[in-house]
C-alpha atoms as one frame of an Amber mdcrd trajectory, in Angstrom:
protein
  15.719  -3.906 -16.049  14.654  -6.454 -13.119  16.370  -8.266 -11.140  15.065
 -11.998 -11.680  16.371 -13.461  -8.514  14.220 -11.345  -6.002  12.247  -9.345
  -8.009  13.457  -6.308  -6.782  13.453  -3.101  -9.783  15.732  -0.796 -11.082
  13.343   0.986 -12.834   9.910   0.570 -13.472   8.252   0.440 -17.120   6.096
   3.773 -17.149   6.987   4.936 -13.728   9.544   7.893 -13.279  13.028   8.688
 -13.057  14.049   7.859  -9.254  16.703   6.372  -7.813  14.451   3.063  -6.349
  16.862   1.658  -3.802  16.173  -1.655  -1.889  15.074  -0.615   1.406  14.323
  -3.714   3.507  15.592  -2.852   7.025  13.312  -0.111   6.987  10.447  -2.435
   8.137  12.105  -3.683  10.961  12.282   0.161  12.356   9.148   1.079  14.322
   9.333   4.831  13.338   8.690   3.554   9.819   5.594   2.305  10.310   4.306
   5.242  11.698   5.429   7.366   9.197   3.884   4.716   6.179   0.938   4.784
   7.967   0.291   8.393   9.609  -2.309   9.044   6.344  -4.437   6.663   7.605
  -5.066   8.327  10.988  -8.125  10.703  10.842  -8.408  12.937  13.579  -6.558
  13.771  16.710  -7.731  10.627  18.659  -6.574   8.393  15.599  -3.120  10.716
  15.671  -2.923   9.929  19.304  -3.104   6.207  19.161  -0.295   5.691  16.095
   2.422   8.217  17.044   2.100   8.737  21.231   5.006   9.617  22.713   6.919
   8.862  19.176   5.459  11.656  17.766   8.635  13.747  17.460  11.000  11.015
  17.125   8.822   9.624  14.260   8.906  13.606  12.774  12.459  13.941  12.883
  12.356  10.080  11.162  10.211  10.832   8.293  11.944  14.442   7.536  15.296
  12.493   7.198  13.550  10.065   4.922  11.484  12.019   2.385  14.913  14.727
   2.293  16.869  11.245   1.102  17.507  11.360  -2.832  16.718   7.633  -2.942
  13.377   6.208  -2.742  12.592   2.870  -0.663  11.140   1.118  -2.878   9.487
  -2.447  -1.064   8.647  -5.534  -3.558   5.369  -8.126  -2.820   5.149 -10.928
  -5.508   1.981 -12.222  -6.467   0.927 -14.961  -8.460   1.757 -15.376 -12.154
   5.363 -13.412 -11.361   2.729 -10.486 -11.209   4.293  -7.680  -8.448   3.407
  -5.240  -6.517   5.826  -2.316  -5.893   5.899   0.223  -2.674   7.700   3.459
  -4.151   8.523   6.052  -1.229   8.678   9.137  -4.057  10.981  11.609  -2.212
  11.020  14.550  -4.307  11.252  17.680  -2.622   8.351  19.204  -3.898   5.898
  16.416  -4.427   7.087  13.813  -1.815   4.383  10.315  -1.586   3.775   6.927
  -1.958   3.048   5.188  -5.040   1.631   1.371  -5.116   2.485  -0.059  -8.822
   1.270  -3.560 -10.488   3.704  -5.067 -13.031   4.255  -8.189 -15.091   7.229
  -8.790 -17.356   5.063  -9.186 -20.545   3.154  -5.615 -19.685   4.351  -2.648
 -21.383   4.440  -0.768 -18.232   3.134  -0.811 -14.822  -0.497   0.480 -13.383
  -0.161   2.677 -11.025  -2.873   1.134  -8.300  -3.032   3.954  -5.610  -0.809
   7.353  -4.396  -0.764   8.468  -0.840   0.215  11.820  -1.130  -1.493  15.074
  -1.085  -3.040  14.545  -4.405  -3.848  11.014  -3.042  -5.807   8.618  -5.512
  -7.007   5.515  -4.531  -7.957   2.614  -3.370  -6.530   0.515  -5.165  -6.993
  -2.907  -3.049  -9.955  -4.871  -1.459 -10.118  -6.182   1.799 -10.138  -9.897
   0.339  -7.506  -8.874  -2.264  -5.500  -7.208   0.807  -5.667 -10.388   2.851
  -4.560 -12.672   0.292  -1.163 -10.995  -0.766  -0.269 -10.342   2.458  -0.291
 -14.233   3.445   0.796 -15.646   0.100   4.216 -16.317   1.720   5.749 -16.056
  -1.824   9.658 -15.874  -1.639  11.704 -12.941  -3.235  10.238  -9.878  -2.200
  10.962  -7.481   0.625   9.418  -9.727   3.362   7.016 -12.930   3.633   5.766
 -11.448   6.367   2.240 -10.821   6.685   2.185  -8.670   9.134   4.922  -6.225
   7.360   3.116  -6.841   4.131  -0.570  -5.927   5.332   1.058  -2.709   7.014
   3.477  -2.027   3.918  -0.255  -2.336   1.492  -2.369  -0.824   4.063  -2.322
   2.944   2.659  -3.701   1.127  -0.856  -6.766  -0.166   0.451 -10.863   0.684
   0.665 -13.322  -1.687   1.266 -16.629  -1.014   3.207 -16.822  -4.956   3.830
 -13.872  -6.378   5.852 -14.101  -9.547   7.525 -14.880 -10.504  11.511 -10.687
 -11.610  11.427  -9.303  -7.944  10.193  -9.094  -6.087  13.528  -7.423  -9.163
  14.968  -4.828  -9.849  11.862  -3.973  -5.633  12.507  -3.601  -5.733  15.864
  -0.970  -8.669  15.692   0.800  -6.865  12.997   1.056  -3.538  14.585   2.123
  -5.189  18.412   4.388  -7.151  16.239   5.664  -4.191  14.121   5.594  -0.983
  16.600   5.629   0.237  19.779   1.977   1.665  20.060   0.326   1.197  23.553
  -3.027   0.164  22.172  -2.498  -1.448  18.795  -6.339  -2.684  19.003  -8.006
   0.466  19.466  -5.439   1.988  16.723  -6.695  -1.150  14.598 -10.259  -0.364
  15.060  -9.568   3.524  13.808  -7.693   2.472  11.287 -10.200   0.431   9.839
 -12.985   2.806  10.457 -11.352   5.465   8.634  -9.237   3.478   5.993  -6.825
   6.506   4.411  -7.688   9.494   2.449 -10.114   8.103   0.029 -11.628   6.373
   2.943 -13.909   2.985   2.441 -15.228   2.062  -0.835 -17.951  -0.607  -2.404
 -17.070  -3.774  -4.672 -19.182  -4.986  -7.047 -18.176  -7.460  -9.388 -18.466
  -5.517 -13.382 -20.517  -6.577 -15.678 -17.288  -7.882 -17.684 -16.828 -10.213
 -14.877 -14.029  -8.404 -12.875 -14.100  -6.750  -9.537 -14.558  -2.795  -9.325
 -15.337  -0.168  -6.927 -17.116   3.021  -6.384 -14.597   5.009  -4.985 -14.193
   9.045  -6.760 -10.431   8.923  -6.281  -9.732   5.443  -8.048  -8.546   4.306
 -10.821 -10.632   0.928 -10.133 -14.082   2.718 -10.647 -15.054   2.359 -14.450
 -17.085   5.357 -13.704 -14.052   8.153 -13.267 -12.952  10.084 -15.785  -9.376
   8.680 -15.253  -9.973   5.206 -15.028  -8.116   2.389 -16.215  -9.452   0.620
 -19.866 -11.950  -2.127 -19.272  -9.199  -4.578 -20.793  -6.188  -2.836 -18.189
  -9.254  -3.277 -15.533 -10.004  -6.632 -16.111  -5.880  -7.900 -15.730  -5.300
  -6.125 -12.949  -8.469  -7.793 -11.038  -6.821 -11.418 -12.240  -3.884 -10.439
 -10.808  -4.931  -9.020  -7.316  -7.700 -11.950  -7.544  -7.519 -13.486  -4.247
């Protein structure tokens, strides 16, 4: 069931069982942003620029938040009522991040990208990134783009970014947290771009974008991809 006034799930066609509870003030906490985004720090220096002095604190924040039996779950429309849900999975055992694409007409939603230790992903270009974070379409969790390119951060791979991204990260992290050096943290963050790291687009021969990443569901080439047809609808929808 949805909630047509802002979007915001109960459930999720195809996704599991949780108890997806609407989360909002959690992006206007500075420890959560550290916590959303600690997978995308490789590497002590990397570690060093997102958590700081916060590293405890930010711990001792994430422990309370994963040992919750709710899951945050976050909301971004898109064009076309298409959506894109942030699921904070806190299961004991298998605790992550999920990034889900729905429409009302689909049977269920496609599950983009996890951040987890099983991670799989990306599931989000740099151009497709950009563009849902600055839509400014009402109903969701935020209009934001700052919050929004943070929240969708995790999801993304893209070997080509544009001569604007380290500036449009380092406004939303100084805007968002309390790091010291939110452009050098940019620059790593960017450079190492989560587990599955950067990734190529091509555009497939059906006309839709792809990539060449081994842990996504957007490369035709895995075993586990997504159907051409499933593919092609999610590219329309992401389509900046």
């Amino acid at each position: 069931m949805m909630d047509n006034a802002d979007l915001h799930p109960a459930r999720i066609p195809g996704y599991g069982e949780g108890l997806l509870t609407r989360q909002d003030g959690l992006l206007d906490e500075p420890l959560f942003w550290l916590c959303h985004l600690s997978s995308c720090a490789h590497g002590n220096a990397a570690e060093e620029l997102l958590f700081g002095a916060d590293y405890d604190a930010a711990s001792t924040f994430q422990r309370r938040m994963w040992q919750s039996t709710k899951w945050p779950t976050f909301t971004v429309p898109l064009a076309g009522d298409h959506r894109l849900h942030v699921v904070h999975r806190t299961l004991a055992d298998d605790p992550g991040t999920d990034y889900l694409l729905h429409h009302p007409d689909w049977e269920q939603a496609e599950l983009l990208a996890r951040d987890d230790g099983h991670f799989m992903g990306p599931g989000l270009s740099w151009p497709e990134l950009v563009s849902i974070a600055g839509n400014a379409l009402p109903g969701g969790s935020t209009t934001d783009p700052g919050a929004r390119l943070l929240l969708l951060l995790p999801a993304f791979g893209d070997e080509e970014v544009d001569d604007q991204a380290v500036d449009r990260l380092t406004d939303a992290l100084h805007s968002l947290t309390r790091v010291e050096d939110p452009r050098c943290l940019s620059e790593a963050l960017l450079e190492g771009q989560g587990a599955p790291g950067p990734v190529r687009w091509t555009m497939a021969g059906q006309g839709f974008q792809v990539n060449d990443g081994a842990h996504s569901f957007r490369n035709p080439a895995n075993r586990f991809a997504l159907p051409a047809d499933r593919l092609a609808r999610v590219a329309t929808a992401l389509a900046p």
